[in-house]
Residue, then its C-alpha position, 0 to 999 in steps of 0.5 A: x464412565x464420563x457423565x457429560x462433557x460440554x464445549x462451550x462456545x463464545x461468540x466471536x466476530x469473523x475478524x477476530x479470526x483473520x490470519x495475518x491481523x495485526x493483532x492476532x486474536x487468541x481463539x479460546x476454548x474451554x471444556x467442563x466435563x464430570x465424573x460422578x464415580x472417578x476424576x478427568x485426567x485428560x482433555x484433547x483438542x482436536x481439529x479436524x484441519x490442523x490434528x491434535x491442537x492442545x490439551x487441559x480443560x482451557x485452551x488459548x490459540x494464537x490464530x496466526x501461528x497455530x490455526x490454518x487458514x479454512x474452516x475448522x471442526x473443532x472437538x475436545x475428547x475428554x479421558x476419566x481415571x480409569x481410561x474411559x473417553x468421550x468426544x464432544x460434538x464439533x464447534x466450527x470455526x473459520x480462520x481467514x486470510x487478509x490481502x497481500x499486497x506490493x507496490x512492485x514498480x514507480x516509473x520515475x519516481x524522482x522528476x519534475x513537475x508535470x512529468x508522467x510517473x507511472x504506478x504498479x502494484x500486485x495484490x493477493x488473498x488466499x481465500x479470495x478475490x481482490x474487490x478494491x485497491x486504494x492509493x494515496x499520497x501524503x501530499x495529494x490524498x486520494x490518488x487512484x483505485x485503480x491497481x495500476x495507473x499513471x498520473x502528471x497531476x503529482x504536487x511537488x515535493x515528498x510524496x510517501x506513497x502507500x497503497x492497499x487493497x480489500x478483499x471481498x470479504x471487506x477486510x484491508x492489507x496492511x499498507x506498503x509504501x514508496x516514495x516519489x520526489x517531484x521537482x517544481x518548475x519555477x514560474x519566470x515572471x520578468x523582462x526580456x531587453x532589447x525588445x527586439x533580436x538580430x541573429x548573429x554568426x555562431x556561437x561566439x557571443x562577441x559575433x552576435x549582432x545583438x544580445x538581451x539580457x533576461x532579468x528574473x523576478x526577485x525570488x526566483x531560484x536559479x542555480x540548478x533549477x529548470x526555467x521556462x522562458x516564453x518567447x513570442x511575437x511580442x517580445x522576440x522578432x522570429x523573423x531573423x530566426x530559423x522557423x524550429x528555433x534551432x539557431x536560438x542561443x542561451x548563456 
């Protein structure tokens, strides 16, 4: 007959056990077990999810291919020369699933300054609910912490968007990520000459009865750009204008 068999336990953080951990932690077992009249020739493991999981008196698992997700009892049968066996007592151990997440939609992800560009994005865990989401970008930092959500506040430039989200457990995604582009608008800061415009007849510039010339600032781009140009009292006469500004020309 088998004497004794012992299980040992190790102690172990629930995150080395989550499924999916960029490093997947290796669950180890070991047995020490003794014959006083014959030898062990075999060691079983077993769970009570997942069957038969290994066998010698050693046992190194990788959790993410070998475990399935839930709360395991784990036992080890242990099988002298002479066919006799004996069972241990159960260890459980729990393997856990980590959030899944996908930013499925950016509304505009290239355009200007000031636009509305909207965020979307699904989140799931298996074991779970979903108790905060996080978005972020290269340029602005902190974006949202909301799943979905829409902003005008973008910097201009690159953003490599990244988003994720963390389950109840306190246990994060891995992060996904897009990118968006925004344009600046240039700031036009000039002189408008003459002080005062007549409206003309057309299009035809040689038709108009006067013409001003917009000068810009030294520095501001001006081929294929957007340019803002502000007309008011003080510098444009609306009165030999229409009151939408429909007749107004540029060239």
């Amino acid at each position: 007959k088998i004497d004794e068999v012992r299980l040992t336990k190790k102690a172990l953080t629930t995150s080395q056990f989550i499924l999916g951990s960029a490093s997947a932690y290796n669950a180890s077992f070991s047995v020490s077990a003794s014959d006083s009249d014959g030898s062990i020739v075999n060691y079983t493991w077993s769970s009570d999810v997942d069957g038969i999981i290994g066998y010698n008196s050693y046992l190194s698992l990788n959790v993410t291919s070998k475990l399935s997700l839930g709360y395991h009892n784990i036992t080890v049968k242990a099988t002298d020369n002479e066919g006799n066996s004996v069972t241990s007592s159960a260890t459980m151990i729990r393997i856990k699933g980590i959030p899944v997440v996908n930013i499925t939609t950016i509304f505009r992800s290239s355009t200007v300054e000031g636009t509305n560009i909207t965020f979307n994005a699904t989140a799931t865990d298996i074991d779970g609910p979903i108790a905060v989401f996080q978005w972020k970008s290269s340029i602005d930092g902190q974006l949202s912490y909301s799943q979905n959500f829409s902003t005008t506040s973008l910097s201009p430039g690159y953003h490599n968007i990244t988003f994720r989200a963390r389950d109840i457990d306190d246990y994060w995604s891995f992060w996904d990520n897009e990118t968006v582009f925004v344009n600046d608008i240039p700031t036009v800061v000039g002189t408008v000459n003459p002080e005062v415009s007549v409206q003309g007849d057309g299009f035809d510039l040689s038709q108009w009865r006067k013409a001003r010339t917009i000068t810009l600032s030294n520095g501001t781009p001006s081929s294929n750009h957007i340019i803002t140009i502000i007309l008011n009292t003080t510098n444009f006469d609306y009165s030999h204008t229409a009151a939408n500004g429909s007749d107004l020309r540029f060239t």
